[in-house]
C-alpha positions as CSV (number, residue, x, y, z in Angstrom):
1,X,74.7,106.2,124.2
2,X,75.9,109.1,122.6
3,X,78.2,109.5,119.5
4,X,77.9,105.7,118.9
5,X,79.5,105.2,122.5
6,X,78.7,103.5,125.3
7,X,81.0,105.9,127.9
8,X,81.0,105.2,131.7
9,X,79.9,108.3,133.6
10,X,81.8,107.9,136.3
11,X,85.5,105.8,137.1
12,X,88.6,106.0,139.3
13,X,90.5,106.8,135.9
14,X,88.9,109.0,133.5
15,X,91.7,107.6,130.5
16,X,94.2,105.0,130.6
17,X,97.3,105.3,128.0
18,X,99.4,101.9,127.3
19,X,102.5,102.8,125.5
20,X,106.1,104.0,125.8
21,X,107.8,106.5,127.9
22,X,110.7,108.6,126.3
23,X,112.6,111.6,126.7
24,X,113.7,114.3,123.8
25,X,116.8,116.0,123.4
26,X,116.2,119.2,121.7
27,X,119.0,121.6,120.7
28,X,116.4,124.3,119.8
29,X,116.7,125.7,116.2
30,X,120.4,124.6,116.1
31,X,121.2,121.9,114.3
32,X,122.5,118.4,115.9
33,X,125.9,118.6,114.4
34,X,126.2,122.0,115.8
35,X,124.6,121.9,119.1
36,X,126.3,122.7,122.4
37,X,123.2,122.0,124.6
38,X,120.1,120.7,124.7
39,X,116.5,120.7,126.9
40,X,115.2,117.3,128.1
41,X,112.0,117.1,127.1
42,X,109.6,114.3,128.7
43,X,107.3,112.3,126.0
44,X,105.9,109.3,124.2
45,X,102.7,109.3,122.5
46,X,100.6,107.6,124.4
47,X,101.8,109.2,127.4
48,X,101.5,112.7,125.6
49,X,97.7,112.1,125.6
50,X,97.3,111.1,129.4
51,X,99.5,113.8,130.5
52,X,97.8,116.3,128.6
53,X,94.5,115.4,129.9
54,X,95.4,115.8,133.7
55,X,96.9,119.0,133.2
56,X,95.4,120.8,131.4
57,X,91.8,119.2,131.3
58,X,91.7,118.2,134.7
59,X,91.0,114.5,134.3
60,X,92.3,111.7,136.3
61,X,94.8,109.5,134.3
62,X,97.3,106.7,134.2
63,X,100.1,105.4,131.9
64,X,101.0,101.8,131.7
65,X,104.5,101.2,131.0
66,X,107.8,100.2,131.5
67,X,110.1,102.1,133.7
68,X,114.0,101.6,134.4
69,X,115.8,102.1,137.8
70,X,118.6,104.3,136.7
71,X,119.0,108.3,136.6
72,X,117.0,108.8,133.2
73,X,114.3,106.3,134.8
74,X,114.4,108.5,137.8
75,X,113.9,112.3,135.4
76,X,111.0,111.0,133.7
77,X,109.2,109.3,136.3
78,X,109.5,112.8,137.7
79,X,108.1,114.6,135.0
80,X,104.8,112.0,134.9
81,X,104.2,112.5,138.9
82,X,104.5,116.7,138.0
83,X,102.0,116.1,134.8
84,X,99.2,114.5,137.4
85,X,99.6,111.3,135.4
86,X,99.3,107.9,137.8
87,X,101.6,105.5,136.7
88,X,101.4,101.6,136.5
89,X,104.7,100.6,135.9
90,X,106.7,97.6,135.3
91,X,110.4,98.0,136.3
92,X,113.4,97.1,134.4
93,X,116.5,97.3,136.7
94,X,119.8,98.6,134.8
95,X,122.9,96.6,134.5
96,X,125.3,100.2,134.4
97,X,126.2,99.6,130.8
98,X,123.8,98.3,128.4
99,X,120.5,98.6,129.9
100,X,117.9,98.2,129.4
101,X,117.0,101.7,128.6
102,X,114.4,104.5,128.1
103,X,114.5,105.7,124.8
104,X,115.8,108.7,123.1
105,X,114.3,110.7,120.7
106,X,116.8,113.7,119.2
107,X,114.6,116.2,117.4
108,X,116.0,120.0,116.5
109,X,113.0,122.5,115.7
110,X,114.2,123.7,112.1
111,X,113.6,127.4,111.4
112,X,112.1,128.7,108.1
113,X,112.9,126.3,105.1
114,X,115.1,124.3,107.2
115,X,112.4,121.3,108.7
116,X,113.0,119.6,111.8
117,X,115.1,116.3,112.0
118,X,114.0,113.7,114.4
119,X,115.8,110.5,114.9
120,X,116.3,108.0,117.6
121,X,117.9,105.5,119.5
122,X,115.7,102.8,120.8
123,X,118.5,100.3,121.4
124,X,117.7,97.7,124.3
125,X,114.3,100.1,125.3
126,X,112.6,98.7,128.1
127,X,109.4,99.2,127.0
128,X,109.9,97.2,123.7
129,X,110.4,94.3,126.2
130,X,106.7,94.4,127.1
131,X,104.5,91.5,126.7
132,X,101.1,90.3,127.5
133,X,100.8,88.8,131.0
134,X,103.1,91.6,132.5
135,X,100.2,93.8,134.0
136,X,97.5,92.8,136.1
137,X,94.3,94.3,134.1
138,X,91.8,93.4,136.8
139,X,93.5,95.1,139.4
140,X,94.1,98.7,136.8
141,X,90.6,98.6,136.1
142,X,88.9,97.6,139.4
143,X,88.0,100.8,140.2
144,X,86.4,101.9,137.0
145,X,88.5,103.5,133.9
146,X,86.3,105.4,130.9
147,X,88.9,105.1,128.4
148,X,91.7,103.5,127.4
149,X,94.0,104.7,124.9
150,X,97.0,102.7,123.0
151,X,99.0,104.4,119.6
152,X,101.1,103.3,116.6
153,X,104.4,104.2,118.0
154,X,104.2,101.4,120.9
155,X,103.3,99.3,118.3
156,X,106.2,98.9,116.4
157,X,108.6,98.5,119.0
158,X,108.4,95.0,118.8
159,X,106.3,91.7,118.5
160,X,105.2,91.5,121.9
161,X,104.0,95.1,122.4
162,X,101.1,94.6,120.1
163,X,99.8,91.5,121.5
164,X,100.0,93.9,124.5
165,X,97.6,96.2,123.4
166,X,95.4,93.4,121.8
167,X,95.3,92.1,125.8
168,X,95.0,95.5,127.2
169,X,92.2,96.6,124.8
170,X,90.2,93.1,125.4
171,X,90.7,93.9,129.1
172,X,89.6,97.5,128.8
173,X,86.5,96.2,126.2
174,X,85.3,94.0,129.5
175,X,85.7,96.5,131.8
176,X,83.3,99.1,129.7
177,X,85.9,101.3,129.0
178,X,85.9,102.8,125.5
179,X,89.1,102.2,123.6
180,X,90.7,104.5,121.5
181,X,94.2,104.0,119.1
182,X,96.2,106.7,117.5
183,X,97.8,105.1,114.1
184,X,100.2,107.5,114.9
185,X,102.2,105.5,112.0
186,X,106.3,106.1,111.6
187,X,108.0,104.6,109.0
188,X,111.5,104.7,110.6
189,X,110.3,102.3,113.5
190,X,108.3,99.8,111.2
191,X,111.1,99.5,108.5
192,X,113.1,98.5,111.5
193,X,110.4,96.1,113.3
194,X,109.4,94.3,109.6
195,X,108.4,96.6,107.4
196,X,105.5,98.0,105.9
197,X,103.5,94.3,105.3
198,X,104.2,93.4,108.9
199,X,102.6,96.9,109.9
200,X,99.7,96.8,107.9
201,X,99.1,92.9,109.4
202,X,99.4,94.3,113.1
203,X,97.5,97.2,112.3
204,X,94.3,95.7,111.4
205,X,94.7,93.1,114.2
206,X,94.4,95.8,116.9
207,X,92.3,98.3,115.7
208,X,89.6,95.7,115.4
209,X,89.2,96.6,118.7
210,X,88.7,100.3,118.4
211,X,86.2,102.4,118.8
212,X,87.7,105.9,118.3
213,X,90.2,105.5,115.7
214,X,92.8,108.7,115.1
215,X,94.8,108.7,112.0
216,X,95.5,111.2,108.8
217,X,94.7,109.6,105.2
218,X,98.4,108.9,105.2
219,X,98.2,106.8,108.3
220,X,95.2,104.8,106.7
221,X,96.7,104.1,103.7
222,X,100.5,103.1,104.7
223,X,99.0,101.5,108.4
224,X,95.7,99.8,107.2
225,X,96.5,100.0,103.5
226,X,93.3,101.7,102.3
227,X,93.1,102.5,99.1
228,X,93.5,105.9,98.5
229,X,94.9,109.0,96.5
230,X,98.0,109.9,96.6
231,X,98.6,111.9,99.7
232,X,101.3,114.1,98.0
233,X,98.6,114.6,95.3
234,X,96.1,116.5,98.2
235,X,95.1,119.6,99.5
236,X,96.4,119.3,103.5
237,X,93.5,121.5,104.5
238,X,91.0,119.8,102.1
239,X,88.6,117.1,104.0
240,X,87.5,115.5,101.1
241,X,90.3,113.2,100.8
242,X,90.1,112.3,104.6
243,X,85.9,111.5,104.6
244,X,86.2,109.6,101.1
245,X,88.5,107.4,102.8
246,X,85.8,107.0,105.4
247,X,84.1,104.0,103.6
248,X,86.8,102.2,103.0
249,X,88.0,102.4,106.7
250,X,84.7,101.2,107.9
251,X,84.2,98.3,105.3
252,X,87.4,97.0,106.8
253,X,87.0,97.7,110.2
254,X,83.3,98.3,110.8
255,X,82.9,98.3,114.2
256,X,84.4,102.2,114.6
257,X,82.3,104.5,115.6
258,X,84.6,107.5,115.3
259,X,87.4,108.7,113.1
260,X,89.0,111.8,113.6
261,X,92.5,113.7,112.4
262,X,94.4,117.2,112.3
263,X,94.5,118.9,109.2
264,X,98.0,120.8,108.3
265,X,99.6,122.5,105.5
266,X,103.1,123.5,106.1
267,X,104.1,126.9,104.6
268,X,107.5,126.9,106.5
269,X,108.9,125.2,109.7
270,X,107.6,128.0,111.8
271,X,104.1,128.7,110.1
272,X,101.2,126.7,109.8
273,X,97.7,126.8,108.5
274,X,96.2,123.9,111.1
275,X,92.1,122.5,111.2
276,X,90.6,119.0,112.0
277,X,88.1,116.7,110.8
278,X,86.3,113.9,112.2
279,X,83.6,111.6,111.5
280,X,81.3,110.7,114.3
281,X,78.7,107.7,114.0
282,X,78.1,109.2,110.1
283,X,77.8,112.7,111.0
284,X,80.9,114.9,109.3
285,X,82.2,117.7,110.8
286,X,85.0,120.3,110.2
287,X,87.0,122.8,112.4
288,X,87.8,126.2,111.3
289,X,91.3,126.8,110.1
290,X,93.7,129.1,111.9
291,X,97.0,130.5,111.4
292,X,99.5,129.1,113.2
293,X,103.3,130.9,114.4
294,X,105.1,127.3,115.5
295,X,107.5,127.1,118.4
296,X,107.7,123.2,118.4
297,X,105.3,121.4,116.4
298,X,106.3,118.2,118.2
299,X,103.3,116.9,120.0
300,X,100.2,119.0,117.9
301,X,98.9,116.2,117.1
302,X,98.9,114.6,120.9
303,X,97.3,117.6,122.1
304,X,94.5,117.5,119.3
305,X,93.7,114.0,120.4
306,X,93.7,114.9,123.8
307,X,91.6,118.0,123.4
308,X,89.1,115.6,121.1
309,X,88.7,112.6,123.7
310,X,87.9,115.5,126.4
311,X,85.0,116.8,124.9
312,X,83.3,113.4,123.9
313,X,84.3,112.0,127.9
314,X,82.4,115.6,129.0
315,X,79.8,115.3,126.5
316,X,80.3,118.3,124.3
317,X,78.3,118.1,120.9
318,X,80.8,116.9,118.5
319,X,81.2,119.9,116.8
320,X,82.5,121.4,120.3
321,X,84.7,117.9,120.9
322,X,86.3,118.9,117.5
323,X,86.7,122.4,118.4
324,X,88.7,121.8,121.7
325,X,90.8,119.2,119.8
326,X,91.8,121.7,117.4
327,X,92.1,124.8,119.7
328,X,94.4,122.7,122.5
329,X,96.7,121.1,119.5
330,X,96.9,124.6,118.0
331,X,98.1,125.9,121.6
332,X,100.7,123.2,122.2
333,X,102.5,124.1,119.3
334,X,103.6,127.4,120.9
335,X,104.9,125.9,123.9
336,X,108.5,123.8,124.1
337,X,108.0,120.4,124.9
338,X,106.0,117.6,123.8
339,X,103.3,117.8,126.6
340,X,101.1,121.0,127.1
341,X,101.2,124.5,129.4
342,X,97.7,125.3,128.3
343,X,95.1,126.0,130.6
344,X,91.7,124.6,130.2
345,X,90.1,128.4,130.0
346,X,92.4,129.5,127.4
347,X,91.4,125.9,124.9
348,X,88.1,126.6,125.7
349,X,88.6,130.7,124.4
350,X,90.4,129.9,121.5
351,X,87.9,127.5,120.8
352,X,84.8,129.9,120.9
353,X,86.6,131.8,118.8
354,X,89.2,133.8,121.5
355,X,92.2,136.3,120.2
356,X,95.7,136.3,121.0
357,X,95.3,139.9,122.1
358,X,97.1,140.7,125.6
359,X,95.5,139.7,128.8
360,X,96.0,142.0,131.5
C-alpha cells in the first residue's frame, strides 16, 4: 500500500474515465459575436484525463460514454482513436433533426483584460441520457483496470448520470481499481440540473466512494458545502486556505485518502502565476510556482490531474506525483485545444526544474 492506496500493479487498462464527450468551437481571441471561423476542438473532462494519459504518458486507457451515429459522432470518435484512448461506447442513433446530440461547448480565448467566455448547448446530449444498467462492468473490467476516474461535469447532466457513476465506482471498488472524481463543479450546468442544494446532495453521495478526490476550496465549498472562507477573500497561490479545509473534507467524507488541486492567480487572460497542492494520507505538500504565458487555459486543470494520477499509478514519491501534475497542466496551457501535445520527457524536464530555452 502506498499513499493510502491499494493500486493494482498490473491491468489491461491502466485508467478508466466515465463521463461525457464534447467538442469546442473556438474562434481564437475573437470574440463570438465577431467570429468568422472557428477550430473544433475535441474534449470533455473526463475524457480530457484518459486522453491525456495515453498520449502523453503512455498509459493504456478507456472512456465510457455515449456516442451518436451522425457526422459530429463520427469527428470525435476520430479524435479519441488518434489520442490512444479505447472507447466503450454506447450508441445513440440520430433522427436528422433533433438528435440526440453531442454537445457543444463555444469558448473564445480572451486576450489581456478581456477573459474568456464559455457557454454551451447541451440540448438533447446523448450522454445526459445515460443511466445505470447501460454498460456491462464485468466485461470493462475483466481484464484488470487500475483506475477509474468519473468528474463533476458528467454529473450534472442529469439524474441518471450520477447514479451512473455511483454503479460504475461500486463496480470499479470490486474490481480493485482505485477511484478517483474531479468535482470539477460548474455552476451553469447545476443551476440548470437543480441547483446548488441538488448538487451538494449528489455530490456527497458519490464521492463517498472516492479515494483520490480533486477539487479547489471553491469546489469544496459550493459542491460538498464545506465550510470555509470566502474564496474571493484568498490568496490563489496561498495553500493555507486549501489544507484548512482539509479537516472538514475528511470529517465528512473520511474514507479519502488523497486530495489534491491547481493553484492559480490570474494577472490577465494571457498570464498566469500557476502551482498545486495536495494532501496525501496526512502528509502536505506544495509545488513550486511558475510563470505562466497562456495560449488556452482550457484544459490546465485536466492535464494537472492527469499528470498527478501518473505519478501515484508509477509510484513517484508524492512530491514528484505533484510535480508532474503541475509541470504537464502548466505545458497544456500553451498548446490549443483541451487535450495535450506534450511529451512525457519534456513534463518530466520542466518538472526537475527544465527551461524554456531553445532545443536544438
Amino acid at each position: 500500500m502506498q499513499y493510502g492506496l491499494t493500486i493494482r500493479s498490473e491491468g489491461a487498462l491502466d485508467l478508466i474515465s466515465l463521463g461525457a464527450l464534447v467538442h469546442r468551437l473556438d474562434p481564437g481571441i475573437i470574440p463570438f459575436r465577431k467570429a468568422t471561423e472557428c477550430q473544433i476542438h475535441v474534449s470533455g473532462g473526463e475524457f480530457n484525463v484518459a486522453a491525456n494519459l495515453a498520449d502523453c504518458f503512455r498509459l493504456k486507457t478507456g472512456i465510457v460514454t455515449a456516442m451518436v451515429d451522425y457526422p459530429i459522432g463520427e469527428l470525435i470518435a476520430e479524435r479519441v482513436k488518434a489520442m490512444g484512448v479505447r472507447p466503450f461506447y454506447k450508441t445513440f442513433a440520430h433522427d436528422g433533426v433533433q438528435g440526440p446530440n453531442m454537445a457543444a461547448v463555444y469558448s473564445d480565448r480572451g486576450w489581456g483584460v478581456r477573459a474568456p467566455v464559455v457557454f454551451y448547448n447541451r440540448c438533447n446530449e446523448a450522454a445526459a441520457r445515460l443511466k445505470p444498467g447501460d454498460f456491462d462492468w464485468s466485461s470493462i473490467f475483466a481484464g484488470g483496470v487500475r483506475w477509474f476516474h468519473s468528474g463533476g461535469i458528467f454529473a450534472a447532466l442529469s439524474e441518471t448520470t450520477a447514479e451512473l457513476i455511483i454503479e460504475g465506482m461500486r463496480a470499479a471498488k470490486a474490481a480493485g481499481a482505485v477511484v478517483s472524481f474531479d468535482l470539477n463543479f460548474r455552476e451553469k450546468l447545476w443551476r440548470i440540473s437543480g441547483g446548488k442544494d441538488r448538487a451538494v446532495a449528489v455530490l456527497r453521495r458519490i464521492v463517498r466512494n472516492v479515494d483520490v478526490l480533486i477539487g479547489n476550496e471553491e469546489d469544496l465549498q459550493k459542491g460538498l458545502d464545506i465550510p470555509g472562507p470566502e474564496v474571493a477573500a484568498t490568496s490563489k497561490l496561498d495553500p493555507s486556505a486549501f489544507f484548512d479545509m482539509i479537516e472538514r473534507v475528511l470529517e465528512q467524507q473520511p474514507q479519502v485518502k488523497v486530495v489534491a488541486t491547481t493553484l492559480r492567480e490570474v494577472c490577465s487572460t494571457n498570464r498566469h502565476i500557476w502551482g498545486a497542492v495536495a494532501w496525501i494520507n496526512g502528509q502536505r505538500h506544495v509545488s513550486p510556482t511558475c510563470q505562466l504565458d497562456v495560449l488556452d487555459r482550457v484544459g490546465g486543470g485536466d492535464g494537472f490531474a492527469a499528470g498527478f494520477v501518473y505519478g501515484l499509478l508509477s509510484g513517484e514519491s508524492p512530491e514528484i506525483a505533484l510535480k508532474l501534475g503541475w509541470a504537464h497542466g502548466a505545458l497544456l496551457t500553451t498548446f490549443p485545444g483541451d487535450t495535450t501535445m506534450a511529451t512525457l520527457e519534456q513534463v518530466r524536464a520542466f518538472a526537475s526544474g527544465g527551461s524554456p530555452r531553445i532545443q536544438r
